[in-house]
N, CA, C and O atoms as CSV, one atom per row, in Angstrom:
chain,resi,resn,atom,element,x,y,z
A,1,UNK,N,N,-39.451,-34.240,-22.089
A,1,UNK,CA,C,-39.187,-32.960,-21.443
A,1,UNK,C,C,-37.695,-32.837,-21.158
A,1,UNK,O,O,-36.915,-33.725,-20.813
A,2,UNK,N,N,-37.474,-31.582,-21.370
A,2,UNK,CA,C,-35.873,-31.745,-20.754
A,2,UNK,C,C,-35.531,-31.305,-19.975
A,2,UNK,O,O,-35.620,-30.087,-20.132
A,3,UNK,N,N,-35.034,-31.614,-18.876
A,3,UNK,CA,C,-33.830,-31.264,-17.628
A,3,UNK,C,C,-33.500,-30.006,-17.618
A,3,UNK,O,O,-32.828,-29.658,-18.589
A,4,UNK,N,N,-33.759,-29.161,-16.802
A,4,UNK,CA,C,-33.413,-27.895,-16.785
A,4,UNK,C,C,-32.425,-28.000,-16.430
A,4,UNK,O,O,-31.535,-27.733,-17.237
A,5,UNK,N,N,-32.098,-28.367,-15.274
A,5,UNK,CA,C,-30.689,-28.659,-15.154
A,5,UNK,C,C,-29.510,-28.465,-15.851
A,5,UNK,O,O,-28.641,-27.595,-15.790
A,6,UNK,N,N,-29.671,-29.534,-16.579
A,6,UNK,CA,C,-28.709,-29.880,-17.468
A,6,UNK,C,C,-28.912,-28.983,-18.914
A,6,UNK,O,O,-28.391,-29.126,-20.020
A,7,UNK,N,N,-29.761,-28.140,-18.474
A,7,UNK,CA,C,-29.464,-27.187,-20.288
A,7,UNK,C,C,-28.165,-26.098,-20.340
A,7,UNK,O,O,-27.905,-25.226,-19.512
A,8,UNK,N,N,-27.421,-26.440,-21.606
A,8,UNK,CA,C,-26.502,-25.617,-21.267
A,8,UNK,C,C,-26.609,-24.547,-22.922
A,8,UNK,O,O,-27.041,-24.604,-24.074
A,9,UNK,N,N,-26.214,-24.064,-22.413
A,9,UNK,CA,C,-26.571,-22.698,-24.205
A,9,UNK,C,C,-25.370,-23.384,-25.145
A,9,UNK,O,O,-24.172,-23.370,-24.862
A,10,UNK,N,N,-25.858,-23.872,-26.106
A,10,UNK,CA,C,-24.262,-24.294,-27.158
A,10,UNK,C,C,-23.623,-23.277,-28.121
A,10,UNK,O,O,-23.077,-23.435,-29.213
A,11,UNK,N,N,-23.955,-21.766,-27.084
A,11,UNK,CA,C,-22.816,-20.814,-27.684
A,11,UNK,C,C,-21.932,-20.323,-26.590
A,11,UNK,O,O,-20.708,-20.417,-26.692
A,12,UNK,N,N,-22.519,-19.795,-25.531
A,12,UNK,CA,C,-21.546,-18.953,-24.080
A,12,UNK,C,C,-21.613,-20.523,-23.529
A,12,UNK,O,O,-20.445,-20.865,-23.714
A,13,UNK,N,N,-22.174,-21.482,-23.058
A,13,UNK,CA,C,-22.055,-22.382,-22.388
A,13,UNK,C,C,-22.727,-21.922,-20.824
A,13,UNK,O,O,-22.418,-22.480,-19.771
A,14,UNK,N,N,-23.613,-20.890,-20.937
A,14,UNK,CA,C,-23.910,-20.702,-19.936
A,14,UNK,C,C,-25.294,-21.914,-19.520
A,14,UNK,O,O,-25.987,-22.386,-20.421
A,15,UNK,N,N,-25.484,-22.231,-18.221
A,15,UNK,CA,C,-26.109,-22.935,-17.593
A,15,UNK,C,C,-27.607,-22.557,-17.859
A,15,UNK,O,O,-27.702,-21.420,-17.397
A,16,UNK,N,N,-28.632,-22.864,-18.284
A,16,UNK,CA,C,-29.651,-22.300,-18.279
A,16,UNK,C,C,-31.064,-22.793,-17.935
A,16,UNK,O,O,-31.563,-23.868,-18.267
A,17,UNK,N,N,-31.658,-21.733,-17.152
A,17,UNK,CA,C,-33.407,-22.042,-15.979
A,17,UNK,C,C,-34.214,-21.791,-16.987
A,17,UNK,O,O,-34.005,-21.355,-18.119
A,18,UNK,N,N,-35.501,-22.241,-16.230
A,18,UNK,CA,C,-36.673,-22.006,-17.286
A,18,UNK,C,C,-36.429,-21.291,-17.689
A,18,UNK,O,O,-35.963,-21.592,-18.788
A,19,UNK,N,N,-36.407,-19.540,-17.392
A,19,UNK,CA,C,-36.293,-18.015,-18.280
A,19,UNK,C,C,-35.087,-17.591,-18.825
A,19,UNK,O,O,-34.747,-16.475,-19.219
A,20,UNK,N,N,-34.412,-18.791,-18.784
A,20,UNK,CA,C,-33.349,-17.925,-19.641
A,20,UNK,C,C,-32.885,-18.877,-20.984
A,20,UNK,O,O,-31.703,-19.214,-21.064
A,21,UNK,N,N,-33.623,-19.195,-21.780
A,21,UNK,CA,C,-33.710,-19.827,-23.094
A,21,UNK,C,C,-34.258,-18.494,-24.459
A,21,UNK,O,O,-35.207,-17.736,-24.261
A,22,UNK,N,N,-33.722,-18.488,-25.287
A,22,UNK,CA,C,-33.754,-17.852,-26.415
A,22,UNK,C,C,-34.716,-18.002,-27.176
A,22,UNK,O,O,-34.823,-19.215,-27.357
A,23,UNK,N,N,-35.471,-17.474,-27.722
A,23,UNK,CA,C,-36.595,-17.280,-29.130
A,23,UNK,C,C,-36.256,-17.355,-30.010
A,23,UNK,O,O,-35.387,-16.675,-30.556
A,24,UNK,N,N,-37.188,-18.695,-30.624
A,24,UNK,CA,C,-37.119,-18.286,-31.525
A,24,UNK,C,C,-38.065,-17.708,-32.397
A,24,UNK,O,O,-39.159,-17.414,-31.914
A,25,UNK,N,N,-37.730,-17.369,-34.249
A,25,UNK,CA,C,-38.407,-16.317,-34.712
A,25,UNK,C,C,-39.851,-16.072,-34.255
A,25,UNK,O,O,-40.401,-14.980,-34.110
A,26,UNK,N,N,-40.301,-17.153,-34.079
A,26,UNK,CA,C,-42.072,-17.305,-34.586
A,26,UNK,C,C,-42.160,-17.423,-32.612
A,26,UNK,O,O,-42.875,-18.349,-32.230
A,27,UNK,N,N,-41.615,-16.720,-31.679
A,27,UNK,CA,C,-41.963,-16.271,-30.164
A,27,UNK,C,C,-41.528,-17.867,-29.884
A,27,UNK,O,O,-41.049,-17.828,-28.751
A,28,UNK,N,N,-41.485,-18.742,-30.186
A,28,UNK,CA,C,-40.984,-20.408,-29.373
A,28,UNK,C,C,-39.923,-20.283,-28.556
A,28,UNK,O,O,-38.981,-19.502,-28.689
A,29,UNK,N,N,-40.158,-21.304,-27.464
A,29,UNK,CA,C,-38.528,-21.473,-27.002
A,29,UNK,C,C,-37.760,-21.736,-27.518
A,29,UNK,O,O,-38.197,-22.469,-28.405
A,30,UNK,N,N,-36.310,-21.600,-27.650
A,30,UNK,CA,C,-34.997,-21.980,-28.247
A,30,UNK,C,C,-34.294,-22.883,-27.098
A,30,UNK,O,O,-34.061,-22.322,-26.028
A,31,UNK,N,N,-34.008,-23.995,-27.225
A,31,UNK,CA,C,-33.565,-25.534,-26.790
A,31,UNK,C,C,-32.422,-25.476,-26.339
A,31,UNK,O,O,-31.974,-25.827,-25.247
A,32,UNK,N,N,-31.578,-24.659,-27.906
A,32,UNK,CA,C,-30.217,-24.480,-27.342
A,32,UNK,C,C,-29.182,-23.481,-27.486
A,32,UNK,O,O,-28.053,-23.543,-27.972
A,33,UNK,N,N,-29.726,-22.708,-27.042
A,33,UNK,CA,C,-29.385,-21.097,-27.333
A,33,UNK,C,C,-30.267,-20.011,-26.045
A,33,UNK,O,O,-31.479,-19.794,-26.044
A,34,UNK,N,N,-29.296,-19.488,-25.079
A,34,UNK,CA,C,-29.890,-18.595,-24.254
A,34,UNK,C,C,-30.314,-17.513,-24.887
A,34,UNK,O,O,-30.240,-17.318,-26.100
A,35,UNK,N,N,-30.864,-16.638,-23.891
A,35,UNK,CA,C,-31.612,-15.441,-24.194
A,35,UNK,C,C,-30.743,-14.351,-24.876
A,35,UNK,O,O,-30.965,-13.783,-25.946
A,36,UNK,N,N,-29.436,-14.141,-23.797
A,36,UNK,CA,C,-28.474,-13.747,-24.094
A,36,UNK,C,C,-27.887,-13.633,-25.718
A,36,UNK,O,O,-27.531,-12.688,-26.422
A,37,UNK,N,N,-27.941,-14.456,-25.825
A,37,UNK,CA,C,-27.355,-15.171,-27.356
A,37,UNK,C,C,-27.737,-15.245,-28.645
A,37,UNK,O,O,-27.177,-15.034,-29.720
A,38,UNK,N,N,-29.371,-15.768,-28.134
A,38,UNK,CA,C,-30.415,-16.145,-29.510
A,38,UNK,C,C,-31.910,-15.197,-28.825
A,38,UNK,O,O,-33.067,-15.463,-28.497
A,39,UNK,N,N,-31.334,-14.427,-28.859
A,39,UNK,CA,C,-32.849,-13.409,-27.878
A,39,UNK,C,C,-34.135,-13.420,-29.350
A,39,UNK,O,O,-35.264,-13.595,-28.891
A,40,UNK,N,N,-34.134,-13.334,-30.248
A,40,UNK,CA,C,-35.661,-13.137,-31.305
A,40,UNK,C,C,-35.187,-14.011,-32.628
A,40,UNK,O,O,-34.859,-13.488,-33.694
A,41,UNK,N,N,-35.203,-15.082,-32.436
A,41,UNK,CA,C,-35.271,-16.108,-33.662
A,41,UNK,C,C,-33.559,-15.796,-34.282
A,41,UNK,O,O,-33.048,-16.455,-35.188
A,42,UNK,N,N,-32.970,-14.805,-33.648
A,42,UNK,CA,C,-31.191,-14.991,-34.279
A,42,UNK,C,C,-30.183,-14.468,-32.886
A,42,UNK,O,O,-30.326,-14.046,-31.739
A,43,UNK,N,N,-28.927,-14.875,-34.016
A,43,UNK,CA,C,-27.508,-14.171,-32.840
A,43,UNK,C,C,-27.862,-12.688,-32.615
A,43,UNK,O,O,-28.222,-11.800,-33.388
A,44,UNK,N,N,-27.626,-12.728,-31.236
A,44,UNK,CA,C,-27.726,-11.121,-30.724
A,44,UNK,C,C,-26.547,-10.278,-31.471
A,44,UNK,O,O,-26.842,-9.273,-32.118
A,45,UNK,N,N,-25.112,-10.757,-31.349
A,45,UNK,CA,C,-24.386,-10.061,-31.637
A,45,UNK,C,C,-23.649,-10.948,-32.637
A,45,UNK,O,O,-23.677,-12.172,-32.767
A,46,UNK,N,N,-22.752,-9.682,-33.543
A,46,UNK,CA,C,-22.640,-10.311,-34.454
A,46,UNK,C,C,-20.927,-10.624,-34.005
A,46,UNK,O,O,-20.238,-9.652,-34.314
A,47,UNK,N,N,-20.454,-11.286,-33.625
A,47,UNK,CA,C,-18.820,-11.490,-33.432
A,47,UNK,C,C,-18.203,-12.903,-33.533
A,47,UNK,O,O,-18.907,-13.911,-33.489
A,48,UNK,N,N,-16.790,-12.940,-33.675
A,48,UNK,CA,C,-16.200,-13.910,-33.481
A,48,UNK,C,C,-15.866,-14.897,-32.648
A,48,UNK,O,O,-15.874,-14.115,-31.697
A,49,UNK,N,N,-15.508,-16.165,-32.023
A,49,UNK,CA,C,-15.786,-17.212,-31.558
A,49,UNK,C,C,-14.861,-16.451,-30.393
A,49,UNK,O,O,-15.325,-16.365,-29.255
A,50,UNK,N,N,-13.421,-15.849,-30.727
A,50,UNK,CA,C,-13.111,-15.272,-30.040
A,50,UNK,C,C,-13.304,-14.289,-29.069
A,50,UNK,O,O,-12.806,-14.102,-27.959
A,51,UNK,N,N,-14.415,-13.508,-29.960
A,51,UNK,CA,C,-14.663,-12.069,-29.358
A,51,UNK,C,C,-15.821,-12.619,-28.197
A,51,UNK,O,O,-15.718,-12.148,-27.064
A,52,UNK,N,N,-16.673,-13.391,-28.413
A,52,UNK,CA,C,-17.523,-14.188,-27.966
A,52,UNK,C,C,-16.638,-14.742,-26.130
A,52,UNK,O,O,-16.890,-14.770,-24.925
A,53,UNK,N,N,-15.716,-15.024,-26.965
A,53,UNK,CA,C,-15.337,-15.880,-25.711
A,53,UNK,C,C,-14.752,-14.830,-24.582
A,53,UNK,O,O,-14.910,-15.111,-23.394
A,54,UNK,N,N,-14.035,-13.545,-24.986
A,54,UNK,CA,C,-14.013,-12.641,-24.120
A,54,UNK,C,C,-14.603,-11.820,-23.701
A,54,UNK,O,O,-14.172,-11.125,-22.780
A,55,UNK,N,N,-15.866,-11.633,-24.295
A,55,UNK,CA,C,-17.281,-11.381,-23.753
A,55,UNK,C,C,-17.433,-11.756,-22.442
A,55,UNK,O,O,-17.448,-10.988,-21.480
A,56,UNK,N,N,-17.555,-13.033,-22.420
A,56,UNK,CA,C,-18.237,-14.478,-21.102
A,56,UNK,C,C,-17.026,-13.804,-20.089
A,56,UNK,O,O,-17.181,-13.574,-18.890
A,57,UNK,N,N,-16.100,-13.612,-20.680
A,57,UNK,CA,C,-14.873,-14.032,-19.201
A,57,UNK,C,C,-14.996,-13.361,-18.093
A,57,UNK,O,O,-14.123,-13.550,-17.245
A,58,UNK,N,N,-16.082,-12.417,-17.796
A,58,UNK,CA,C,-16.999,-11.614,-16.679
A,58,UNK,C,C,-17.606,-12.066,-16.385
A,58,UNK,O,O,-17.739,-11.936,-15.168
A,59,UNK,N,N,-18.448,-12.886,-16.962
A,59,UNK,CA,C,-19.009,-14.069,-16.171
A,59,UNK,C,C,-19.308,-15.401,-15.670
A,59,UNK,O,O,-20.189,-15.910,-14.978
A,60,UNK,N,N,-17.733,-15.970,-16.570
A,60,UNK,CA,C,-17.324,-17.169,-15.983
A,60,UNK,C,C,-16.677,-16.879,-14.428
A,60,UNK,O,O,-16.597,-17.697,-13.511
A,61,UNK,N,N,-16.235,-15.436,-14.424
A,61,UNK,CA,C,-15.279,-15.101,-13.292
A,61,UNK,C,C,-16.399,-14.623,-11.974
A,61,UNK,O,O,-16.175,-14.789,-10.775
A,62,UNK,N,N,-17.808,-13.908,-12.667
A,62,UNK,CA,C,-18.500,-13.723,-11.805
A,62,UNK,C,C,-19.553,-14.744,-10.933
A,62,UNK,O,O,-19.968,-14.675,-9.776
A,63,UNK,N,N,-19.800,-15.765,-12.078
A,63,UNK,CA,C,-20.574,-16.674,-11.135
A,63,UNK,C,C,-19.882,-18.292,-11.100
A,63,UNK,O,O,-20.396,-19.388,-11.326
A,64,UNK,N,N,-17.915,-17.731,-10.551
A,64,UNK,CA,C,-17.520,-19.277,-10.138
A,64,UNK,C,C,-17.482,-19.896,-10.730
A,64,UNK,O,O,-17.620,-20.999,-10.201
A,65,UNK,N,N,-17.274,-19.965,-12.343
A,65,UNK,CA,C,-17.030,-20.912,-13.360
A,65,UNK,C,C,-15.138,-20.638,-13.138
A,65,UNK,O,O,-14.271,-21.509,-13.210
A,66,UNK,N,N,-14.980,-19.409,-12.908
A,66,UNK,CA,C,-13.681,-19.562,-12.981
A,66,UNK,C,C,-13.026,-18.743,-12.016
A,66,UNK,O,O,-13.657,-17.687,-12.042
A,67,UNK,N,N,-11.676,-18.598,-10.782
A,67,UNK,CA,C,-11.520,-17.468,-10.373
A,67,UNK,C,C,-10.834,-16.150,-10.695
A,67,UNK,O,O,-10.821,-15.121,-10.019
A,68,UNK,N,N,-10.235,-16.413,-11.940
A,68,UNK,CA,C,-9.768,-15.330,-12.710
A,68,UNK,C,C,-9.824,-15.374,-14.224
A,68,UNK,O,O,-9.796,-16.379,-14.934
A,69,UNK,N,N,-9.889,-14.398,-14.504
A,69,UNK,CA,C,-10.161,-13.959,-16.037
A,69,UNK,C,C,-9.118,-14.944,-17.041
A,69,UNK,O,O,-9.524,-15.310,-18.144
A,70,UNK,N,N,-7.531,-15.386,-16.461
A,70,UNK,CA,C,-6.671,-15.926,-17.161
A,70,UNK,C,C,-7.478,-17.529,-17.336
A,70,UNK,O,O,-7.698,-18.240,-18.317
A,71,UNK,N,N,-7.766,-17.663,-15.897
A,71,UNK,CA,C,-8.094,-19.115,-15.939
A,71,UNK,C,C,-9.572,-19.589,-16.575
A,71,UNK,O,O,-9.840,-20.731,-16.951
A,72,UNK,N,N,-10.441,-18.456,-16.601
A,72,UNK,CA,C,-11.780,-18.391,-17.591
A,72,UNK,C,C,-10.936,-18.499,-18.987
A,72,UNK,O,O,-11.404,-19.611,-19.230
A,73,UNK,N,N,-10.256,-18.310,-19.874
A,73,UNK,CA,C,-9.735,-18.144,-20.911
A,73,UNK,C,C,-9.259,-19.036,-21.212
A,73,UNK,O,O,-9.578,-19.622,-22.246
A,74,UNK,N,N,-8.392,-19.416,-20.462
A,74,UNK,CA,C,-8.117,-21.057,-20.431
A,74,UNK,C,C,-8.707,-22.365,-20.881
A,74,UNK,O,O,-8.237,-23.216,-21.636
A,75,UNK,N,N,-10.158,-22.307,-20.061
A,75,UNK,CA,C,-10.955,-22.985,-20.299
A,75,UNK,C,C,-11.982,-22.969,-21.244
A,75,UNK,O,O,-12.782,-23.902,-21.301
C-alpha cells in the first residue's frame, strides 16, 4: 500500500490525498499523476515543462510551498 503521505504527482509536484490521484484510461487510480494533471487515462493540458511550471506558481504561492511567485519559480 502506499503512503498517502508521501504521494507526490511526478508532474506539478503537488502533494497528494486519497482524492486527488488521476485516472487512468480504463477508470483506475493513477499512482503518479494527480487529478489535476492525468484527470481520464491522459495529460489534461497540452503544454510545456515551462508553461506547466507557471501554471503551479499560484499554487505553490497559495498553499506555502512558496511566499512569492519569484521564489516559487526558483524552485
Amino acid at each position: 500500500m502506499i503512503n498517502e503521505m508521501n504521494t507526490i504527482c511526478q508532474s506539478c509536484s503537488m502533494q497528494m490525498g486519497t482524492n486527488d490521484h488521476g485516472k487512468n484510461a480504463d477508470g483506475s487510480r493513477n499512482d503518479d499523476y494527480c487529478k489535476y494533471c492525468f484527470p481520464n487515462g491522459n495529460f489534461g493540458k497540452d503544454e510545456t515543462m515551462e508553461e506547466m511550471m507557471e501554471s503551479c506558481i499560484p499554487f505553490w504561492v497559495q498553499g506555502g510551498k512558496a511566499e512569492t511567485p519569484e521564489e516559487a519559480k526558483k524552485r
